[in-house]
N, CA, C and O of each residue as an XYZ file, in Angstrom:
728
protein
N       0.829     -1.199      0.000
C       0.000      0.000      0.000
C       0.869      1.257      0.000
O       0.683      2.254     -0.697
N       1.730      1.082      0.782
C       2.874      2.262      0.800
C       3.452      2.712     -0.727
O       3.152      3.679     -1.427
N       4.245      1.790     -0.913
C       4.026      1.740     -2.392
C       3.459      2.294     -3.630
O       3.914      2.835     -4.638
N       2.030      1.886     -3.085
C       0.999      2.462     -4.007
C       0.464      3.957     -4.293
O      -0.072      4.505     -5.256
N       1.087      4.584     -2.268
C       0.763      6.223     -2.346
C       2.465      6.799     -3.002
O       2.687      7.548     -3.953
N       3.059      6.382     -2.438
C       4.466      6.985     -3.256
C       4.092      7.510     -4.754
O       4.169      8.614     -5.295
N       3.535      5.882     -5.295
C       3.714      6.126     -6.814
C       2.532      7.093     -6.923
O       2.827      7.967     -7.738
N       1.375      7.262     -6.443
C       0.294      8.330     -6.627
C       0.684      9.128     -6.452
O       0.546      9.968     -7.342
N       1.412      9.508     -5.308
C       2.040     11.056     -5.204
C       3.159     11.618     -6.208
O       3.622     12.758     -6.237
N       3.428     10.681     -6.906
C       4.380     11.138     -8.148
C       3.825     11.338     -9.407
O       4.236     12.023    -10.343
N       2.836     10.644     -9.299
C       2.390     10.837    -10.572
C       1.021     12.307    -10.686
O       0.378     12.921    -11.537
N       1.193     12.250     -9.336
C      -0.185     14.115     -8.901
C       1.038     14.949     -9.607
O       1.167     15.487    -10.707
N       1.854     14.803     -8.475
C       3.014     15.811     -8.898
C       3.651     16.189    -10.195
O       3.778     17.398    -10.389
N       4.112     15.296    -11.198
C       4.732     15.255    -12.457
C       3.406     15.121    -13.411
O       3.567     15.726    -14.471
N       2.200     14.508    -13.295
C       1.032     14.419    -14.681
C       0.581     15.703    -15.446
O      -0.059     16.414    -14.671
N       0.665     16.141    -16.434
C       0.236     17.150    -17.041
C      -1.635     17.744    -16.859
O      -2.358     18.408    -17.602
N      -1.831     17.159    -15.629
C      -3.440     17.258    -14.948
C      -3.512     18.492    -13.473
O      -2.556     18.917    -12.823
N      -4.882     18.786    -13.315
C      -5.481     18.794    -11.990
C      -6.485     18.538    -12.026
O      -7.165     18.507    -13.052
N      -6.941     18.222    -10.647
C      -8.477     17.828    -10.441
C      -8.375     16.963     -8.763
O      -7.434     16.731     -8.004
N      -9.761     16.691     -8.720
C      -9.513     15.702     -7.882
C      -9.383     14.541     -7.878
O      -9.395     14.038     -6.754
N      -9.266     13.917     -8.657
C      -8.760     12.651     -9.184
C      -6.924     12.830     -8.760
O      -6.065     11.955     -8.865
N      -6.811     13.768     -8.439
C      -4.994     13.435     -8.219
C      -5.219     14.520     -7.081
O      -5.419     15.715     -7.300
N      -5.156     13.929     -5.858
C      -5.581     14.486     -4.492
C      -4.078     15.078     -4.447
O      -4.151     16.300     -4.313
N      -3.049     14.734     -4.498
C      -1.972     14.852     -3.893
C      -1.561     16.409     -3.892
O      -0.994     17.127     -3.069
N      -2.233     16.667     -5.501
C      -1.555     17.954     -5.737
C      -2.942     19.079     -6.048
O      -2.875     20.252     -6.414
N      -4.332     18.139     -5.717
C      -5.331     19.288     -5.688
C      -5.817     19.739     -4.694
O      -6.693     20.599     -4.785
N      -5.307     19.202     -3.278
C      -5.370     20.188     -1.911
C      -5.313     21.017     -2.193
O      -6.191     21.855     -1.993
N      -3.662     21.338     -3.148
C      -3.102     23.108     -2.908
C      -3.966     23.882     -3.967
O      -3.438     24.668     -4.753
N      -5.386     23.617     -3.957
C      -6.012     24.451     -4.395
C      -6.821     25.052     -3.969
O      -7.573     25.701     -4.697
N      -6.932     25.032     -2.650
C      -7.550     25.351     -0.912
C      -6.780     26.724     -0.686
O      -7.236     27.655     -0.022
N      -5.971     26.722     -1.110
C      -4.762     27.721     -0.234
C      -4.090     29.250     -1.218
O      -2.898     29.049     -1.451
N      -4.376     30.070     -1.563
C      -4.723     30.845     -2.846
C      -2.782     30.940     -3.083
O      -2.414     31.406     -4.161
N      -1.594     30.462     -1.989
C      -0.262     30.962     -2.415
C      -0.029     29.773     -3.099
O       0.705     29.907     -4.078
N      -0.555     28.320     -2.811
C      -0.147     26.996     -3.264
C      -0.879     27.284     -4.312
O      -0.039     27.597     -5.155
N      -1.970     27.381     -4.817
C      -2.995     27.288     -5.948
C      -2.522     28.286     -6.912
O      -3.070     28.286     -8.015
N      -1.448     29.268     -6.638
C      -0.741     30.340     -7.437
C       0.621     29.432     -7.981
O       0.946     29.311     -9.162
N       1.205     28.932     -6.999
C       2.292     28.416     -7.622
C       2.120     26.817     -8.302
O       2.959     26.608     -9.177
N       1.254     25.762     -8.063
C       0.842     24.783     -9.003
C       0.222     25.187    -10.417
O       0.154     24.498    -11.435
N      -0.098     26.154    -10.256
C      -0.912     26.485    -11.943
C      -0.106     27.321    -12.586
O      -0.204     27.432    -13.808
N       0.700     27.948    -11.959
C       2.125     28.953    -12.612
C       3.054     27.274    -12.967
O       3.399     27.200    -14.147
N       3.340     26.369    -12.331
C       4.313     25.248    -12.964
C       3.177     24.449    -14.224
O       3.561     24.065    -15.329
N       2.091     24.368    -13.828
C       1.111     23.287    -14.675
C       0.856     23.912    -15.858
O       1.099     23.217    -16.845
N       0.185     25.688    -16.194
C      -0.009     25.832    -17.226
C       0.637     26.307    -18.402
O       1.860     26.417    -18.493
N       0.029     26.518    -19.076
C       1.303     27.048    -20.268
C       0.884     28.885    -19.859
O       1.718     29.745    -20.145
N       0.091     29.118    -19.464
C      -0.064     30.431    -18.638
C      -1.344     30.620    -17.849
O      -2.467     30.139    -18.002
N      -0.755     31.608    -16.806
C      -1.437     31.387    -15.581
C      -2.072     33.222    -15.464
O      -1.052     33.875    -15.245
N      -2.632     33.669    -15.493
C      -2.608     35.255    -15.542
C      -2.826     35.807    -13.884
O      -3.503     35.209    -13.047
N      -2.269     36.759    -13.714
C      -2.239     37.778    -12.408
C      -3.670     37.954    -12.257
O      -4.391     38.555    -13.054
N      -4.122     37.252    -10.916
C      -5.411     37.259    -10.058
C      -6.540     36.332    -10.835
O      -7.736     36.438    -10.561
N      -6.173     35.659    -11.567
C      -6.713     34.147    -12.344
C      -6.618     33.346    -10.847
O      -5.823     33.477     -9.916
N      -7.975     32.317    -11.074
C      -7.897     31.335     -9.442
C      -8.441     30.256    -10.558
O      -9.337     30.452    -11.379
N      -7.389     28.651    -10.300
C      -8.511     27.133    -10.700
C      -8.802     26.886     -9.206
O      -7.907     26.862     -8.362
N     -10.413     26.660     -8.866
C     -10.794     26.275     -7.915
C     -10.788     24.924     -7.693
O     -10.633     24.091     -8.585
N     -11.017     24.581     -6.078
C     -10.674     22.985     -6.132
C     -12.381     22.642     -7.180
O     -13.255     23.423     -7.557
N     -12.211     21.027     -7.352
C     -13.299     20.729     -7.833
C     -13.563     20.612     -9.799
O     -14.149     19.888    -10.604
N     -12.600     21.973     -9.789
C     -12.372     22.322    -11.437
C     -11.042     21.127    -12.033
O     -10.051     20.893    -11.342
N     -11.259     20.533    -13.299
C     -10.613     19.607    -13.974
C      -9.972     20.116    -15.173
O     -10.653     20.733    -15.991
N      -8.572     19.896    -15.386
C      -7.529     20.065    -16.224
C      -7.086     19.254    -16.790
O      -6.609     18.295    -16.183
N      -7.061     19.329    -18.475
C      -5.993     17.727    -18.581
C      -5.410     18.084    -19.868
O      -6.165     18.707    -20.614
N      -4.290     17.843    -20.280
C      -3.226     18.473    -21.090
C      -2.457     20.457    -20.474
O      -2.170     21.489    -21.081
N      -2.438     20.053    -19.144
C      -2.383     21.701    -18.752
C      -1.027     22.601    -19.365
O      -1.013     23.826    -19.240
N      -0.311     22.133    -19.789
C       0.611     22.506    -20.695
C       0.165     22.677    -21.878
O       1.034     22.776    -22.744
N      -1.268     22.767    -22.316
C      -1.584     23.370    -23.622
C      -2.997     24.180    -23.093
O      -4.011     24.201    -23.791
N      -2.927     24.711    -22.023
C      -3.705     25.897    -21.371
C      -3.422     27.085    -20.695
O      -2.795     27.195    -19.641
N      -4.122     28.308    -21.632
C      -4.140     29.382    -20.982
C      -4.689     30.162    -20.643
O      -5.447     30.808    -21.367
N      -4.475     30.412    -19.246
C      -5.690     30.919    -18.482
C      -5.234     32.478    -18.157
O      -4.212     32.706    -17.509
N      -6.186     33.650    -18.727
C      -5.834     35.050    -18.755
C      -5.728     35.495    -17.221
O      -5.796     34.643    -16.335
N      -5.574     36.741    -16.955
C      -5.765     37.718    -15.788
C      -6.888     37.989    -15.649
O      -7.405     38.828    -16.387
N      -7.631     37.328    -14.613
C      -8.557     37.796    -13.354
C      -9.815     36.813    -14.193
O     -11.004     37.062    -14.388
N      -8.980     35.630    -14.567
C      -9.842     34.685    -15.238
C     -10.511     33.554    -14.177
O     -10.025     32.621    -14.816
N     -11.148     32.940    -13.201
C     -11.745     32.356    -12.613
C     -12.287     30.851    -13.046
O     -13.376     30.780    -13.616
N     -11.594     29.750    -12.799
C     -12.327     28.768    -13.468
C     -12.647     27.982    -12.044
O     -11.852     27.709    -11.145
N     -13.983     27.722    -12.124
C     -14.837     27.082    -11.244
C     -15.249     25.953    -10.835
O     -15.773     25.437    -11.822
N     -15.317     25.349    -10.084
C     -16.142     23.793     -9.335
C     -16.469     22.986    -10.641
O     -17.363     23.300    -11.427
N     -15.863     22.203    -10.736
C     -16.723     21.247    -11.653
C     -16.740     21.467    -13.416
O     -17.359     20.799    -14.244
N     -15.760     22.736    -13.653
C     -15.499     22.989    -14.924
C     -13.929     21.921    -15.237
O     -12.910     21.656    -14.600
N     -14.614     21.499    -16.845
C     -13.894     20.738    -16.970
C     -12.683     21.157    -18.622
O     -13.144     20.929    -19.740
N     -11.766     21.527    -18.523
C     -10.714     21.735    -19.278
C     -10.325     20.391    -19.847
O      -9.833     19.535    -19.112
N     -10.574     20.135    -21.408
C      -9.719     19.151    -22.308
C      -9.289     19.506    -23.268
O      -9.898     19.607    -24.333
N      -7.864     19.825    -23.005
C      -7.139     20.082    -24.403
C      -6.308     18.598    -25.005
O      -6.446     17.491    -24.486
N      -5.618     18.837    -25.961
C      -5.166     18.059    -26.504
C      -3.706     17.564    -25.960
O      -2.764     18.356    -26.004
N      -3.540     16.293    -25.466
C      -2.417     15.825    -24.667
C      -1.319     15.761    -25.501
O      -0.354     15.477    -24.793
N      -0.912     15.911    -26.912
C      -0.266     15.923    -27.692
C       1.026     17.215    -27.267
O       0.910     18.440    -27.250
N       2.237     16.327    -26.956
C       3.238     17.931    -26.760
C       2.822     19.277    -27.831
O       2.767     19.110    -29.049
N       2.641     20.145    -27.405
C       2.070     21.323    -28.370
C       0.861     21.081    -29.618
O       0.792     21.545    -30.756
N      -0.093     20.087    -28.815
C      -0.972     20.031    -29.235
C      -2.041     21.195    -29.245
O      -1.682     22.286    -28.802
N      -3.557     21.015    -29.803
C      -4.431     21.898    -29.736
C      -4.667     22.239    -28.227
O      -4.899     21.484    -27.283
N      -4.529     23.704    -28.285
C      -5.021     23.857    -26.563
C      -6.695     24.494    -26.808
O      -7.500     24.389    -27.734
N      -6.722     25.270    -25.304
C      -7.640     25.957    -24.514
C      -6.870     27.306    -24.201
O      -6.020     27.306    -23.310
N      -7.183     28.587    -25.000
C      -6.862     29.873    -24.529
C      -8.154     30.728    -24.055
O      -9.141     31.029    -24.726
N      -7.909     30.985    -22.918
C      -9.003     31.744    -22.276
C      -8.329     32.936    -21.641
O      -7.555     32.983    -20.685
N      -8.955     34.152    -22.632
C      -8.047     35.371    -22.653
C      -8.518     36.295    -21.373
O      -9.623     35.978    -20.931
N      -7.873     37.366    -20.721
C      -8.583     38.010    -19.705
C      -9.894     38.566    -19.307
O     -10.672     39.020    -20.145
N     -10.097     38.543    -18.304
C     -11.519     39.137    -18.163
C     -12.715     38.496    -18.583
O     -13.863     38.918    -18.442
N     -12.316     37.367    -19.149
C     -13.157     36.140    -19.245
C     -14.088     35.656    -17.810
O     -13.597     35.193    -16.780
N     -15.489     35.898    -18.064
C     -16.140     34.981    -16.672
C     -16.658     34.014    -17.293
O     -17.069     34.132    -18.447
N     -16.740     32.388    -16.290
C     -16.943     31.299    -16.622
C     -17.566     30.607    -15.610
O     -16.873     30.343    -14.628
N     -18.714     30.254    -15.622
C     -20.068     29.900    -14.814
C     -19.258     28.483    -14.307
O     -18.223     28.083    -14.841
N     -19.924     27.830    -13.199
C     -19.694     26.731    -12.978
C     -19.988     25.608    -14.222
O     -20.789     25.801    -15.137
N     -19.068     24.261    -14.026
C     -19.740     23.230    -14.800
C     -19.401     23.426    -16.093
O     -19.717     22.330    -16.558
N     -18.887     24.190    -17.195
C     -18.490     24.611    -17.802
C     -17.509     23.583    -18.723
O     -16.295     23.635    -18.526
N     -18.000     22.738    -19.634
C     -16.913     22.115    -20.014
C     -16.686     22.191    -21.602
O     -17.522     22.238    -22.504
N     -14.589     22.184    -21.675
C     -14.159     22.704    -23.208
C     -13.524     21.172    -23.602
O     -13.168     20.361    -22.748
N     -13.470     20.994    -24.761
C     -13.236     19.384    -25.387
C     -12.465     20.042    -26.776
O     -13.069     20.582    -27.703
N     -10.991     19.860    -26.683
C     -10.525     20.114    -28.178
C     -10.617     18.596    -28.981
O     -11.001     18.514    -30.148
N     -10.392     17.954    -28.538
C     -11.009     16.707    -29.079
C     -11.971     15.764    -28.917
O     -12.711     15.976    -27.956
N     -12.166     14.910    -29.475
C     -13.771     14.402    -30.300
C     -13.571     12.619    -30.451
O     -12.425     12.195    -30.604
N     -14.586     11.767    -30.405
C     -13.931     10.330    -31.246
C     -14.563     10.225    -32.490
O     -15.578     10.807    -32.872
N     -13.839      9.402    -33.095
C     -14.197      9.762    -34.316
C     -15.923      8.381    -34.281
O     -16.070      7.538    -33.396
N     -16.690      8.542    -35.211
C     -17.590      7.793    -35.701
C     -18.034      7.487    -36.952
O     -19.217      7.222    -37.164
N     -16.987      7.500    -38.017
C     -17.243      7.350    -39.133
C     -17.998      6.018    -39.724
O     -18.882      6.003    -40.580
N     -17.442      4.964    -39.073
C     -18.217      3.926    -39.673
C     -19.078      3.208    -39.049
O     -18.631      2.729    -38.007
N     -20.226      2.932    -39.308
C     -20.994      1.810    -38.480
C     -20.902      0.859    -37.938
O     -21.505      0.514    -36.922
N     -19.694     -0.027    -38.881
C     -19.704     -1.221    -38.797
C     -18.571     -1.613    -37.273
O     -18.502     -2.663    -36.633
N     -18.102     -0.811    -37.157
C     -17.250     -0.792    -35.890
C     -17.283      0.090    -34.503
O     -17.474      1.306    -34.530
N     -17.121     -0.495    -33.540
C     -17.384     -0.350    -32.249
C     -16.631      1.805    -31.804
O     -15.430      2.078    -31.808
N     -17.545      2.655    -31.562
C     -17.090      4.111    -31.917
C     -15.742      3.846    -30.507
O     -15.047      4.805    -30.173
N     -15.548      2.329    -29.775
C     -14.218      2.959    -28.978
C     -13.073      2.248    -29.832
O     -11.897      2.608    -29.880
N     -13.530      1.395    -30.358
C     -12.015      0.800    -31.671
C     -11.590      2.190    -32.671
O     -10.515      2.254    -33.266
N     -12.469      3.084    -32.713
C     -12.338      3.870    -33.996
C     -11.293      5.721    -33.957
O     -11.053      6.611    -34.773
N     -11.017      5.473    -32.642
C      -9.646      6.554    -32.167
C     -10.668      7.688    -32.396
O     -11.841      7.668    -32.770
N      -9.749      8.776    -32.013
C     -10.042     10.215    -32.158
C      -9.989     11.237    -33.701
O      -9.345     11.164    -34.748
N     -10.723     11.891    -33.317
C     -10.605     12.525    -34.581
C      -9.320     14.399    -34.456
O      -9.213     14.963    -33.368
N      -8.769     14.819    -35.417
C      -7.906     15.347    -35.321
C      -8.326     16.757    -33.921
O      -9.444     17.221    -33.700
N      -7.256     17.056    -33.341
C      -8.007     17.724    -31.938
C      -8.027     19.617    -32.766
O      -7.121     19.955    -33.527
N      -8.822     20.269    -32.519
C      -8.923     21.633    -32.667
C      -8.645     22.715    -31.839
O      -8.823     22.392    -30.664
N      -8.332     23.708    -31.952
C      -8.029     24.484    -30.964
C      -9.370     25.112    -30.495
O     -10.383     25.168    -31.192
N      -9.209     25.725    -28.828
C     -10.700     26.529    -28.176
C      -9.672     27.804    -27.665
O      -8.612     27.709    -27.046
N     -10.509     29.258    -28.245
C     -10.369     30.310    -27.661
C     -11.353     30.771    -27.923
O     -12.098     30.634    -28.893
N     -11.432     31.769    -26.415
C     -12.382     32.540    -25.648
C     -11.798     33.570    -25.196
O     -11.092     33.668    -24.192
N     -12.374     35.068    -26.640
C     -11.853     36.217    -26.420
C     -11.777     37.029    -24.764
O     -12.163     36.449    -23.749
N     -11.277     38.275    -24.762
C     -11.361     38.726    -23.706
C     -12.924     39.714    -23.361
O     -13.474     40.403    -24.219
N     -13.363     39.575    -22.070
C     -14.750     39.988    -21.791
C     -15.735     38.625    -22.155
O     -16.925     38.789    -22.423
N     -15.411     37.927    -22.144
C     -16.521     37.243    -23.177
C     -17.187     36.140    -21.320
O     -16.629     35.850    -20.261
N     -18.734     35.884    -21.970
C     -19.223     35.598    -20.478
C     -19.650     33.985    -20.734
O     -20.388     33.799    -21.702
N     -19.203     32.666    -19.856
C     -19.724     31.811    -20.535
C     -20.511     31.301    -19.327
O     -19.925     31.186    -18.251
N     -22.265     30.876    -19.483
C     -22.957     30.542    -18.635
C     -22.773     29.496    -17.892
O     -21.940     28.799    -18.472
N     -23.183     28.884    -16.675
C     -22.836     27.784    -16.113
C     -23.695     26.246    -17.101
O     -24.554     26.266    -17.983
N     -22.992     25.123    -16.458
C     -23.329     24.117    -17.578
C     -23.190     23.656    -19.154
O     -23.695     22.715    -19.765
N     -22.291     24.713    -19.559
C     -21.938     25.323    -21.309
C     -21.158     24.174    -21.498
O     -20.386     23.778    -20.625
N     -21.332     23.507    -22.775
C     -20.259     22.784    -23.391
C     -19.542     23.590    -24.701
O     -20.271     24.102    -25.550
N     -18.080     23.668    -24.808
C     -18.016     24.279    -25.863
C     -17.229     23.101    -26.368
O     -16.819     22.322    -25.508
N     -16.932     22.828    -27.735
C     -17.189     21.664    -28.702
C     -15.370     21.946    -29.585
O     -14.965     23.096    -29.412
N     -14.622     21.236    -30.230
C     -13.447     21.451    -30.985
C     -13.241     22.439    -31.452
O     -14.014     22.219    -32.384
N     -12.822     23.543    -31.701
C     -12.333     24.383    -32.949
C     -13.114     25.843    -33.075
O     -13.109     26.660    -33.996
N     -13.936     25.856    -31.503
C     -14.462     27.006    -32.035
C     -13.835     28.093    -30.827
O     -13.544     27.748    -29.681
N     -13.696     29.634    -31.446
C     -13.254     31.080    -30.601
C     -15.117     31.735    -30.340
O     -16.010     31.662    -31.184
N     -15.209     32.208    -29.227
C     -15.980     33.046    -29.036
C     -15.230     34.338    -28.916
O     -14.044     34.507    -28.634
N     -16.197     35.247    -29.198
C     -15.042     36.715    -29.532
C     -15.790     37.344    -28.466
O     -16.623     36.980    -27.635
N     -14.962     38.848    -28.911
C     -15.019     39.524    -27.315
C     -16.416     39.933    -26.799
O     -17.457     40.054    -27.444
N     -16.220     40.093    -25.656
C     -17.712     40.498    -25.097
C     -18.734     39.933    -25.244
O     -19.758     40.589    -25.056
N     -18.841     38.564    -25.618
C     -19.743     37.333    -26.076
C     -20.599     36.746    -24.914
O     -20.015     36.515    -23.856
N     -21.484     36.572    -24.983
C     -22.855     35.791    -24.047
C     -22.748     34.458    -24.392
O     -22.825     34.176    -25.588
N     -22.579     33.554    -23.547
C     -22.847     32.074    -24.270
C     -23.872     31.763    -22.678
O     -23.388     31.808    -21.548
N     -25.034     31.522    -22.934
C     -26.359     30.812    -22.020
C     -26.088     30.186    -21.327
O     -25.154     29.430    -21.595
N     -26.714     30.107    -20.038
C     -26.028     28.398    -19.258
C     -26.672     27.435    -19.968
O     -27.700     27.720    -20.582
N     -26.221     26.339    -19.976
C     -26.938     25.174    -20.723
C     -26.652     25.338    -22.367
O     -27.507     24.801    -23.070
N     -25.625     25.969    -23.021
C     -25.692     26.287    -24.514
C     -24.352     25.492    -25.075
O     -23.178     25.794    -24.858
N     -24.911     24.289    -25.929
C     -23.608     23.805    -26.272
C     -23.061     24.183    -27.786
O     -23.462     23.775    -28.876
N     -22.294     24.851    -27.550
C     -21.654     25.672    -28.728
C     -21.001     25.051    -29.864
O     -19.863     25.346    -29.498
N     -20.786     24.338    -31.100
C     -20.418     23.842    -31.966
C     -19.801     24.787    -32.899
O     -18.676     24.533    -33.331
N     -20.373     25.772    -33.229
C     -19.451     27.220    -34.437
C     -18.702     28.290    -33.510
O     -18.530     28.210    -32.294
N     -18.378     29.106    -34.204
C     -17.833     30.290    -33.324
C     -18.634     31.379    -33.069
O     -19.615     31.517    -33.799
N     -18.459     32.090    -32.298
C     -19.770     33.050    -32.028
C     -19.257     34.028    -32.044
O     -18.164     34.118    -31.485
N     -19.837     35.156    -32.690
C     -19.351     36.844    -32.998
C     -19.166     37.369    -31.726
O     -19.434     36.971    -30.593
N     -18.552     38.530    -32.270
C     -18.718     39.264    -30.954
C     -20.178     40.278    -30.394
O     -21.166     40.520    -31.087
N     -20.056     40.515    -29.664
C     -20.830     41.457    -28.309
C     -22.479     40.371    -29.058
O     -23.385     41.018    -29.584
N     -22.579     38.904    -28.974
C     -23.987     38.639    -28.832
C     -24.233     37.551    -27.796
O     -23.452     37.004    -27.017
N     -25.505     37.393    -28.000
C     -25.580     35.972    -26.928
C     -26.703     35.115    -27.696
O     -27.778     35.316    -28.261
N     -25.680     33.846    -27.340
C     -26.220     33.170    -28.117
C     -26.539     31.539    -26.780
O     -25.968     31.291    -25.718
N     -27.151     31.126    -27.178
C     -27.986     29.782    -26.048
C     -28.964     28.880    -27.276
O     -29.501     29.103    -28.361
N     -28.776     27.690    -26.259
C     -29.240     26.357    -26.951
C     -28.583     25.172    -27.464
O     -27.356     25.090    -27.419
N     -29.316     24.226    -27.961
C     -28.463     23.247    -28.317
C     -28.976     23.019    -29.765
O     -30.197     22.865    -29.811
N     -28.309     22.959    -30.998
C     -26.588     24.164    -30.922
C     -27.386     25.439    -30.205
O     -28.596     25.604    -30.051
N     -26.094     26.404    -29.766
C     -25.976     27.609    -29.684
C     -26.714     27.865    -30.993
O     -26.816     27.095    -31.948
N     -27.332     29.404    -30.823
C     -27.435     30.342    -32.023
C     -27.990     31.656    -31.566
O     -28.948     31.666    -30.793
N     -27.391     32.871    -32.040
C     -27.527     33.674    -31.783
C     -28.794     34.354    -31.136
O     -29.584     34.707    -32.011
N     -29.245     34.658    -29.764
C     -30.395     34.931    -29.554
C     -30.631     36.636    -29.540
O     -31.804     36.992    -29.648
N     -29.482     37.817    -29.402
C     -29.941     38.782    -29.747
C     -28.588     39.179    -29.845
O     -27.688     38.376    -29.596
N     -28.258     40.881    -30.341
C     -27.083     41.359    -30.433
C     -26.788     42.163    -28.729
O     -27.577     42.471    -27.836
N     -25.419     42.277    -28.841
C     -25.444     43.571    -27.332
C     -24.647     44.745    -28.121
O     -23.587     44.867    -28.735
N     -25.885     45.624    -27.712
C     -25.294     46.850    -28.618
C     -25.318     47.675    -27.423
O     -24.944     48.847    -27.473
């Protein structure tokens, strides 16, 4: 058993993740000086007065960036692409992001019928950015390859598949534009 926490605690420490699934190293996300310096080593950027709360999930964090005074919340879930300098997740400043919130640069593929969709691998991963100002509701899925631009509304509950202009809001499944903000 001893053993078994060693190797867990090495692998919290060194995995390109957070969450709670790797306890070792998502305590220090309780503590706002530890939770400053794990996400300054984990991401590919970390911005001045940006917080990952405990609860919130990371995975490829070396292809994530998280702006200034960016907030990611309980239960939001970050998937970029595990590929060294693969497709990331850029989430530019001033970005707010509702709880529950989850980004997926990659997809599996389902092209053919005749075979089982977990024999059939992934399909190529896309990049996700989320201009600065831009507001994303709690429960949001946003989908491969798409930027929301600045000052953007995305609904709670709106799973986003295209990219969305700027200053509108858009909700539903798909997303689609529900009015402008002028």
């Amino acid at each position: 058993m001893i053993n078994e926490i060693i190797k867990k605690i090495k692998f919290d420490k060194n995995s390109d993740r957070l969450g709670p699934d790797c306890p070792f190293t998502h305590y220090k996300l309780y503590f706002k000086k530890a939770m400053r310096k794990i996400c300054n080593k984990k991401f590919k950027y970390f911005g001045e007065n940006a917080e990952f709360r405990p609860g919130a999930y990371a995975i490829a964090c070396s292809n994530i960036s998280i702006g200034k005074r960016v907030v990611i919340r309980p239960l939001t879930m970050i998937f970029a692409d595990p590929v060294e300098n693969g497709a990331g997740v850029t989430i530019e400043d001033d970005v707010l992001i509702g709880s529950g919130v989850h980004f997926y640069c990659g997809n599996h593929k389902f092209d053919d019928p005749n075979i089982p969709i977990y024999y059939q691998g992934h399909s190529l991963a896309k990049p996700i950015t989320v201009k600065r100002g831009a507001w994303i509701g709690a429960n949001s899925i946003i989908l491969p390859g798409v930027t929301i631009h600045e000052n953007s509304v995305v609904a709670a509950g709106a799973i986003v598949t295209h990219d969305v202009e700027a200053k509108v809001v858009v909700g539903g499944v798909p997303a689609r534009v529900i009015k402008k903000i002028v």
